[in-house]
N, CA, C and O atoms as a GROMACS GRO file, in nm:
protein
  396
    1UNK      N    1   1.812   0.813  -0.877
    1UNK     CA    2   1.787   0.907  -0.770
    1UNK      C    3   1.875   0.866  -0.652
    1UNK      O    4   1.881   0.747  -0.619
    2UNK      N    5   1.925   0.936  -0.604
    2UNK     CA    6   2.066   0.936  -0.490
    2UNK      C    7   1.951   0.950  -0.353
    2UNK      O    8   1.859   1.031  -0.341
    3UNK      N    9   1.987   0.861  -0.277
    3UNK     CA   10   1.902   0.809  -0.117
    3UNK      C   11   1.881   0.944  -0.081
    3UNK      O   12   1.767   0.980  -0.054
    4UNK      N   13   1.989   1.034  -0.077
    4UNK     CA   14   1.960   1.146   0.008
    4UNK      C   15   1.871   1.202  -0.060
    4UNK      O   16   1.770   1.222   0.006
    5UNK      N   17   1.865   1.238  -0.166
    5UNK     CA   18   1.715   1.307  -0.227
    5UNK      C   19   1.585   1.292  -0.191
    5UNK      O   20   1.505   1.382  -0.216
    6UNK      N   21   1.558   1.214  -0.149
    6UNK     CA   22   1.432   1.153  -0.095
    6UNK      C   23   1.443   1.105   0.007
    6UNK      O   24   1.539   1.038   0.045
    7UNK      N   25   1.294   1.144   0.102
    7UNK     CA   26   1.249   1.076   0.224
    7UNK      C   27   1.128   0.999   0.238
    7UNK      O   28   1.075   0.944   0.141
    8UNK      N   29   1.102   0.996   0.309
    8UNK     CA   30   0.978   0.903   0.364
    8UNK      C   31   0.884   1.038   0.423
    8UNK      O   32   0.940   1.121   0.495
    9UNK      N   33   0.776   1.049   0.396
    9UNK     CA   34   0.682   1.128   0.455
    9UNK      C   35   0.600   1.089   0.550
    9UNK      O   36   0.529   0.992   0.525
   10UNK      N   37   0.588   1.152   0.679
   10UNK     CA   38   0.495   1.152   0.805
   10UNK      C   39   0.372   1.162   0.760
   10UNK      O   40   0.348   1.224   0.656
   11UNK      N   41   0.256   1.089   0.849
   11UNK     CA   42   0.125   1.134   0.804
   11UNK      C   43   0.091   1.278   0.764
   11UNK      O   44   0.027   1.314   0.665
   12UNK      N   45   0.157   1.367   0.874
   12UNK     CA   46   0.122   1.498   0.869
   12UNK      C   47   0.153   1.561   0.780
   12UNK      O   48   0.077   1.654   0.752
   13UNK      N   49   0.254   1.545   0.711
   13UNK     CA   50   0.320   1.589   0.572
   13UNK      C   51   0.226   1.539   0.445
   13UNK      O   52   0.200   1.618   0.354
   14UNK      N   53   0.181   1.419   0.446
   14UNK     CA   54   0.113   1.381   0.362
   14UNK      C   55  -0.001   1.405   0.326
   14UNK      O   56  -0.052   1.389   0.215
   15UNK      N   57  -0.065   1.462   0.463
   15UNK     CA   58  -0.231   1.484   0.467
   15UNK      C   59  -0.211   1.640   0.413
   15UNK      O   60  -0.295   1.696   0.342
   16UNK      N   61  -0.070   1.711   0.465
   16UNK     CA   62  -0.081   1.820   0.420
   16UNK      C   63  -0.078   1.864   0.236
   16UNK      O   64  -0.137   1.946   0.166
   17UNK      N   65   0.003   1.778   0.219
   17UNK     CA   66   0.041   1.759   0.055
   17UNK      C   67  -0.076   1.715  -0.048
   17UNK      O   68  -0.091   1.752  -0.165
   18UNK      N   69  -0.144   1.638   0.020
   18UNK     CA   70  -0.286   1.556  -0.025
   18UNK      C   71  -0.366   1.715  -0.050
   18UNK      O   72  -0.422   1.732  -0.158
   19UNK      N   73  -0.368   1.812   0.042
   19UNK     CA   74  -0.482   1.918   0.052
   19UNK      C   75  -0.420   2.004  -0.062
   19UNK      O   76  -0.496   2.089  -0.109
   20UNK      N   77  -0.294   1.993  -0.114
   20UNK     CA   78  -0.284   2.058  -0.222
   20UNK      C   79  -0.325   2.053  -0.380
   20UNK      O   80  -0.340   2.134  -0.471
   21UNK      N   81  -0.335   1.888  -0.358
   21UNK     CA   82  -0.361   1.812  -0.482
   21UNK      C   83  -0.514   1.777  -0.527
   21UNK      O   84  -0.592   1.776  -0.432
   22UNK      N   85  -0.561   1.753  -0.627
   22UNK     CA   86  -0.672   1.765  -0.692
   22UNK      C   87  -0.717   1.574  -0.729
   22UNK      O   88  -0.681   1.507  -0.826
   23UNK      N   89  -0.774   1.546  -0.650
   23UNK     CA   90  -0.786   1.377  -0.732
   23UNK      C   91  -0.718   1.325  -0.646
   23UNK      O   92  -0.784   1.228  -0.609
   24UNK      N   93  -0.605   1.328  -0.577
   24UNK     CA   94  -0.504   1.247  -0.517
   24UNK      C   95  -0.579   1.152  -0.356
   24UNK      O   96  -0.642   1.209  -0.267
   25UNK      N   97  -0.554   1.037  -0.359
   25UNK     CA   98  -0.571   0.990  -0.230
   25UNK      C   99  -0.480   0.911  -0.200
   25UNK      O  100  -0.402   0.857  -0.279
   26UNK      N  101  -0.486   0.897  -0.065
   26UNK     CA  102  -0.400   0.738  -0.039
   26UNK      C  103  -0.472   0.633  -0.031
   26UNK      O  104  -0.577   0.645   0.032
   27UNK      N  105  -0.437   0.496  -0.093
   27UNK     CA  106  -0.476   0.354  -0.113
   27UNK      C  107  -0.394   0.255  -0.067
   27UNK      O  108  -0.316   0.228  -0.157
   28UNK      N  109  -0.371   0.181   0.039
   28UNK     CA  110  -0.321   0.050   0.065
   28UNK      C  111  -0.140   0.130   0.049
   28UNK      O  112  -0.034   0.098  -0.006
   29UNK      N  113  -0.191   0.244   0.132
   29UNK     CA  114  -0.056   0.289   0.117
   29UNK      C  115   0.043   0.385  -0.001
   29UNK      O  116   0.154   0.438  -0.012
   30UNK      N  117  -0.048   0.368  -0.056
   30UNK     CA  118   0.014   0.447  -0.182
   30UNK      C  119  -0.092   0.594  -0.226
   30UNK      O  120  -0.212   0.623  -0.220
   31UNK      N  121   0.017   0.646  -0.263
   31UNK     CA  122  -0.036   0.750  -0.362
   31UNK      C  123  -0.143   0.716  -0.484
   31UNK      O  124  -0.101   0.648  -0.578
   32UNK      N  125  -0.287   0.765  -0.484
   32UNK     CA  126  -0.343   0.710  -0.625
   32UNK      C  127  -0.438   0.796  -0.700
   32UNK      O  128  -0.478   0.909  -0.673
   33UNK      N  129  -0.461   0.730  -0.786
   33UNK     CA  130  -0.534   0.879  -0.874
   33UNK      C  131  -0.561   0.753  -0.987
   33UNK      O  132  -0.497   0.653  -1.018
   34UNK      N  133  -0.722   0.830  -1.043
   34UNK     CA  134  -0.772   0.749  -1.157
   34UNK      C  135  -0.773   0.897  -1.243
   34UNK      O  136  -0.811   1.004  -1.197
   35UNK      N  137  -0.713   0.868  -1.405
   35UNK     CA  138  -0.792   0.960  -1.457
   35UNK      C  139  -0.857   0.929  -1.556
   35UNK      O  140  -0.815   0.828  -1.611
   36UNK      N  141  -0.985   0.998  -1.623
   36UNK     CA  142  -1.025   1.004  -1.764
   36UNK      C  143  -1.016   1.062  -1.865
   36UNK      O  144  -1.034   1.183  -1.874
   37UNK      N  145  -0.988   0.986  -1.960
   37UNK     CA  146  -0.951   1.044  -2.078
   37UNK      C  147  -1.086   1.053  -2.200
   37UNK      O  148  -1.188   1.015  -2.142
   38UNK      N  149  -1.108   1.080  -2.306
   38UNK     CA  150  -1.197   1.072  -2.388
   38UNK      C  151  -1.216   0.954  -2.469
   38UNK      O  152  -1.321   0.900  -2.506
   39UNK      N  153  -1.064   0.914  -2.497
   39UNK     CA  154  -1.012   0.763  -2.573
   39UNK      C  155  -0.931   0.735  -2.528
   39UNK      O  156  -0.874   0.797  -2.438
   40UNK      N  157  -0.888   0.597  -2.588
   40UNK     CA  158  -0.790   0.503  -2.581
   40UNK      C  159  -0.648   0.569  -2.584
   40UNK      O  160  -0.555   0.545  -2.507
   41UNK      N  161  -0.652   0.675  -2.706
   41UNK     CA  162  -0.564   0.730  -2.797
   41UNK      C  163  -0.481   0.793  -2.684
   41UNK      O  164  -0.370   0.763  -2.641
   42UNK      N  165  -0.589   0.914  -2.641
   42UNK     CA  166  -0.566   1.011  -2.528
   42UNK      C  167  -0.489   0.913  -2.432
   42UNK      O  168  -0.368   0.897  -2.449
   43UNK      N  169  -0.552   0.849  -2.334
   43UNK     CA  170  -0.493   0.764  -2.260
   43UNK      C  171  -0.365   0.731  -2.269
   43UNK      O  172  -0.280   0.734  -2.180
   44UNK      N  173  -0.353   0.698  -2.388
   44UNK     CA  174  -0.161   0.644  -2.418
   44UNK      C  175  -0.110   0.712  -2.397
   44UNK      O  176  -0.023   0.701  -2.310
   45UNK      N  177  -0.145   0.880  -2.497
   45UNK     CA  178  -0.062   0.935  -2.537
   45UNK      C  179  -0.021   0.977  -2.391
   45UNK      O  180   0.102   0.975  -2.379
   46UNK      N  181  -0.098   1.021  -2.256
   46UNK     CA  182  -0.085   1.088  -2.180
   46UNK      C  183   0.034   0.998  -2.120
   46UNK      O  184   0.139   1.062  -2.120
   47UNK      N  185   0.052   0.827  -2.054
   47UNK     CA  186   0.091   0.768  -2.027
   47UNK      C  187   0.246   0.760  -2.103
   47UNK      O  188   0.325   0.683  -2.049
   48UNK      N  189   0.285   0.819  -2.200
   48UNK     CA  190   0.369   0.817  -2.280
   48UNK      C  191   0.436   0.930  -2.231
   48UNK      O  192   0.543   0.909  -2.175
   49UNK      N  193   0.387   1.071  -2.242
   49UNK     CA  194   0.473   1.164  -2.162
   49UNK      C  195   0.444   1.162  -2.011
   49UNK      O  196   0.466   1.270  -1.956
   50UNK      N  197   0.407   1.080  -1.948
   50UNK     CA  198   0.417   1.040  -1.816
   50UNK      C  199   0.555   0.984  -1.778
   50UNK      O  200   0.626   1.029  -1.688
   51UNK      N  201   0.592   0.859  -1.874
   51UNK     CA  202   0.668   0.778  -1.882
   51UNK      C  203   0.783   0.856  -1.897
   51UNK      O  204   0.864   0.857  -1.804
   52UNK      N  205   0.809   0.937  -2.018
   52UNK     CA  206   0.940   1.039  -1.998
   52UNK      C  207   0.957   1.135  -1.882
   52UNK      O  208   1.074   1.160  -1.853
   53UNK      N  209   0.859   1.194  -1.808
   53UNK     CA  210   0.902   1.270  -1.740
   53UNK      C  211   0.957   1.168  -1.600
   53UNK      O  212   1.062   1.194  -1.539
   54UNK      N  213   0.866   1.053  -1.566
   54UNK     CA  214   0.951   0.975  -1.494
   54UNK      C  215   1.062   0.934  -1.529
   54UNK      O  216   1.140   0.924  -1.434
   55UNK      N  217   1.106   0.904  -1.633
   55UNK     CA  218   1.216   0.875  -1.643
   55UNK      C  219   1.358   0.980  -1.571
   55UNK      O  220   1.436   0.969  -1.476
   56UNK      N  221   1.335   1.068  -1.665
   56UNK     CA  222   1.400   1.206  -1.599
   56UNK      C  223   1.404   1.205  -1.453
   56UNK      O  224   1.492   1.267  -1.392
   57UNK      N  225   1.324   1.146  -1.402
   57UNK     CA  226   1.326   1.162  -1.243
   57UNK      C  227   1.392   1.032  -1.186
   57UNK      O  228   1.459   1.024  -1.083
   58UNK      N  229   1.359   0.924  -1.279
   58UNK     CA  230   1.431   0.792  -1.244
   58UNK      C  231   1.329   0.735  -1.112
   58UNK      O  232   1.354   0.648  -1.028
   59UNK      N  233   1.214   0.814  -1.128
   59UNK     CA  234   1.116   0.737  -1.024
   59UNK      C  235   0.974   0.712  -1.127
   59UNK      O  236   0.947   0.786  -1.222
   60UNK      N  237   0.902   0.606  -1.090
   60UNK     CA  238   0.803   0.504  -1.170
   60UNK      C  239   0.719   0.520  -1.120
   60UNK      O  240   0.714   0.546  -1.000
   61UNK      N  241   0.601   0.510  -1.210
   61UNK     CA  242   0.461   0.492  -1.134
   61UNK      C  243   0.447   0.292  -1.176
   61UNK      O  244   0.519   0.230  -1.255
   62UNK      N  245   0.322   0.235  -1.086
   62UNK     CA  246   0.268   0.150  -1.108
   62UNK      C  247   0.136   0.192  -1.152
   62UNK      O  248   0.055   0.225  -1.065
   63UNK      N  249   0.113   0.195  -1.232
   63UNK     CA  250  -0.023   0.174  -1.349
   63UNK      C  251  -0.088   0.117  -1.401
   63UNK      O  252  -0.028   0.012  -1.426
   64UNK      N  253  -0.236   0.112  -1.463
   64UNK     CA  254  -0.315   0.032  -1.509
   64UNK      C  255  -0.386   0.103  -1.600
   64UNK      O  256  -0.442   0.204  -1.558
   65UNK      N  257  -0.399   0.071  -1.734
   65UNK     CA  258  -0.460   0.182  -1.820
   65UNK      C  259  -0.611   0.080  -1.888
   65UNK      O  260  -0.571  -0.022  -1.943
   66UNK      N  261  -0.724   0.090  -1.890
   66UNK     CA  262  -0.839   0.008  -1.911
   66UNK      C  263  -0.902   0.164  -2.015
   66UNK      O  264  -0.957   0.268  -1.977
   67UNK      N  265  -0.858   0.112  -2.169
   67UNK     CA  266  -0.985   0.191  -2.241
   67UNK      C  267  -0.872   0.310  -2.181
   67UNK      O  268  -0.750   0.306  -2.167
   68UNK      N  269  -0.960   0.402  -2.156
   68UNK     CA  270  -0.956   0.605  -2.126
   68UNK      C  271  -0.960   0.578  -2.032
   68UNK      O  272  -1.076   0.615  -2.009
   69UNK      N  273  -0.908   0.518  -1.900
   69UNK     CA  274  -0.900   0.559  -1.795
   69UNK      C  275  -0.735   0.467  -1.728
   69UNK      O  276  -0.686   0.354  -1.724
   70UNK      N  277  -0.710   0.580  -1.696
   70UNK     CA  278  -0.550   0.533  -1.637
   70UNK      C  279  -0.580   0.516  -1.509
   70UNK      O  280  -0.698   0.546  -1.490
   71UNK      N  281  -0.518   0.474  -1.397
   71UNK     CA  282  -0.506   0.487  -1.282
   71UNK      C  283  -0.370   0.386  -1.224
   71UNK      O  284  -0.315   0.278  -1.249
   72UNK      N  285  -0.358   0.509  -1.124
   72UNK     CA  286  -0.166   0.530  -1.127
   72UNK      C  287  -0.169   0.513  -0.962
   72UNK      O  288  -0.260   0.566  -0.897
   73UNK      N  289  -0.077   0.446  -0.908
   73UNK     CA  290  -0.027   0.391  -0.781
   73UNK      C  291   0.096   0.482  -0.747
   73UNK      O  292   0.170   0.446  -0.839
   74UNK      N  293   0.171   0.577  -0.675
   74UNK     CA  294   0.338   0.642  -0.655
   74UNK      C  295   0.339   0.599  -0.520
   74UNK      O  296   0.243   0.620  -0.446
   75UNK      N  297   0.447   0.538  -0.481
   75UNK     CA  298   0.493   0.491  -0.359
   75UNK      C  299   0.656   0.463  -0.390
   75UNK      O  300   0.680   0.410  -0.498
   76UNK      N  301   0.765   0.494  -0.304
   76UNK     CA  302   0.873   0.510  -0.280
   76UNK      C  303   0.924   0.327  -0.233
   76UNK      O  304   0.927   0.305  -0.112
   77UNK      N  305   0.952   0.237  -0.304
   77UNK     CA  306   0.988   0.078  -0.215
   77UNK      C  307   1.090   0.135  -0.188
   77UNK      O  308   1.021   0.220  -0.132
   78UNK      N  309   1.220   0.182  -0.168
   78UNK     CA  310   1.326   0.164  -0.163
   78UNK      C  311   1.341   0.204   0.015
   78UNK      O  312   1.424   0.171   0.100
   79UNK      N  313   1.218   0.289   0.019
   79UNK     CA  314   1.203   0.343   0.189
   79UNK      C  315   1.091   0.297   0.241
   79UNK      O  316   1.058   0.331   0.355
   80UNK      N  317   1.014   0.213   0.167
   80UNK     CA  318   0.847   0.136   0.234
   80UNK      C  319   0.769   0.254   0.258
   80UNK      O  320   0.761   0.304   0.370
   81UNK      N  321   0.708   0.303   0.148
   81UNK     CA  322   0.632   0.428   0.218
   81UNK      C  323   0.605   0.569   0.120
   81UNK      O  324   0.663   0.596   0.015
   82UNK      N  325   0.544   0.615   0.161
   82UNK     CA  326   0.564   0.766   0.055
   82UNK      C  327   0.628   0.844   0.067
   82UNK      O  328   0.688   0.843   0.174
   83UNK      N  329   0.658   0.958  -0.029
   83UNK     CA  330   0.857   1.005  -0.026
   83UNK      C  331   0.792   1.168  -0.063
   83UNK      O  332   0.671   1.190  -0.071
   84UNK      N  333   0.893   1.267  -0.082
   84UNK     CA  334   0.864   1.345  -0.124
   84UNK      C  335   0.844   1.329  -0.292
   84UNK      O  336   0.740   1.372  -0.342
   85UNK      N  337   0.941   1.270  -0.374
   85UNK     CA  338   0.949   1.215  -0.452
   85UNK      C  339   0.819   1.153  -0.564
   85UNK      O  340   0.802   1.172  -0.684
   86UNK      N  341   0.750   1.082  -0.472
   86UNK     CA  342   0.582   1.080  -0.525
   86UNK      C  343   0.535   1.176  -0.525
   86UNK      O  344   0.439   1.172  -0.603
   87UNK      N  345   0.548   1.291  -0.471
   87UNK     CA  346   0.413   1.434  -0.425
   87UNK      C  347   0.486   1.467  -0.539
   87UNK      O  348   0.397   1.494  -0.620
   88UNK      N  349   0.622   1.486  -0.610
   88UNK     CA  350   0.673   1.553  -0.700
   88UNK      C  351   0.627   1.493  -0.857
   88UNK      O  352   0.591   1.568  -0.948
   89UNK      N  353   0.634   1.362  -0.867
   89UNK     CA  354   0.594   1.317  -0.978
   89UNK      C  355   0.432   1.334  -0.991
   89UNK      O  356   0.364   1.367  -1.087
   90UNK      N  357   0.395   1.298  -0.861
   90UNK     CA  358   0.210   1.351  -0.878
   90UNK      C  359   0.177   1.472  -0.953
   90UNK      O  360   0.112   1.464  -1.057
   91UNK      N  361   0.231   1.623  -0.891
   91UNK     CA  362   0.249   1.728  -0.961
   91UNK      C  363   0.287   1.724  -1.102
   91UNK      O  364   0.213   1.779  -1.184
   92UNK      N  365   0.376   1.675  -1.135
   92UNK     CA  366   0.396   1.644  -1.281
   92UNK      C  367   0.313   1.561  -1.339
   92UNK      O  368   0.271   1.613  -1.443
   93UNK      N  369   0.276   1.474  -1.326
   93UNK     CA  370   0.109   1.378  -1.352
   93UNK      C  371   0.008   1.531  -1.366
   93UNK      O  372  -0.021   1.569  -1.480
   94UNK      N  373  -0.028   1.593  -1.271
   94UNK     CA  374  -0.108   1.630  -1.294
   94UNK      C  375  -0.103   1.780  -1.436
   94UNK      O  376  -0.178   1.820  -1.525
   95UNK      N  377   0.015   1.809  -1.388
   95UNK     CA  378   0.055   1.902  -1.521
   95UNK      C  379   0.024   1.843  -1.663
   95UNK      O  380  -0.040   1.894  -1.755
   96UNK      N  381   0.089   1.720  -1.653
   96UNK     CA  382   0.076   1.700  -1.782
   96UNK      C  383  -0.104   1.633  -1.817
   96UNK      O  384  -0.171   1.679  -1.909
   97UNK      N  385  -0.135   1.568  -1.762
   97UNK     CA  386  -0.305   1.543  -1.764
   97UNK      C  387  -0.399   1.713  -1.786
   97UNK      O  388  -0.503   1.710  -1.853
   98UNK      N  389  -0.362   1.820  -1.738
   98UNK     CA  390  -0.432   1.916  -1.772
   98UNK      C  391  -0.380   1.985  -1.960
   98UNK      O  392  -0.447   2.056  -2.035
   99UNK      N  393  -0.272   1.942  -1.977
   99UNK     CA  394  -0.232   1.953  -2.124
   99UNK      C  395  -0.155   2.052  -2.148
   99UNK      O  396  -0.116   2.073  -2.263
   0.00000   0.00000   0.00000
């Protein structure tokens, strides 16, 4: 991802972006979201096309997957902070979690 593509988001941008999203909060600074799955299985699999669509974007989540429940950290290091960049991969998180 090329610097100029991405920024750093103002509170106000964020609180606004937050009211769009379903599950989403901020934690210790970051973007976060727990989700549940039914199984283990589910869980992966979801984390698996998570993983490709980040890729494609060349931006990462930090994650923790316990059993059926994922829960995912998006925060921008390269600018200390949240980017547009996270609100975009969130959206795609959440696309793909609804199936």
């Amino acid at each position: 991802m090329a610097e100029e593509d991405y920024r750093k988001l103002s509170d106000r941008e964020i609180d606004k972006e937050l009211s769009e999203l379903v599950g989403w909060r901020v934690a210790d600074g970051k973007l976060n979201k727990t989700i549940e799955f039914a199984t283990f299985i589910q869980a992966f699999g979801f984390m698996t096309q998570v993983a490709m669509e980040a890729e494609k974007m060349s931006h990462h989540p930090e994650w923790r997957n316990v059993y059926n429940r994922v829960t995912i950290d998006l925060v921008t290091h390269d600018i200390g902070g949240i980017s547009n960049y996270d609100f975009r991969l969130a959206r795609a998180i959440d696309a793909i979690a609804k199936g």
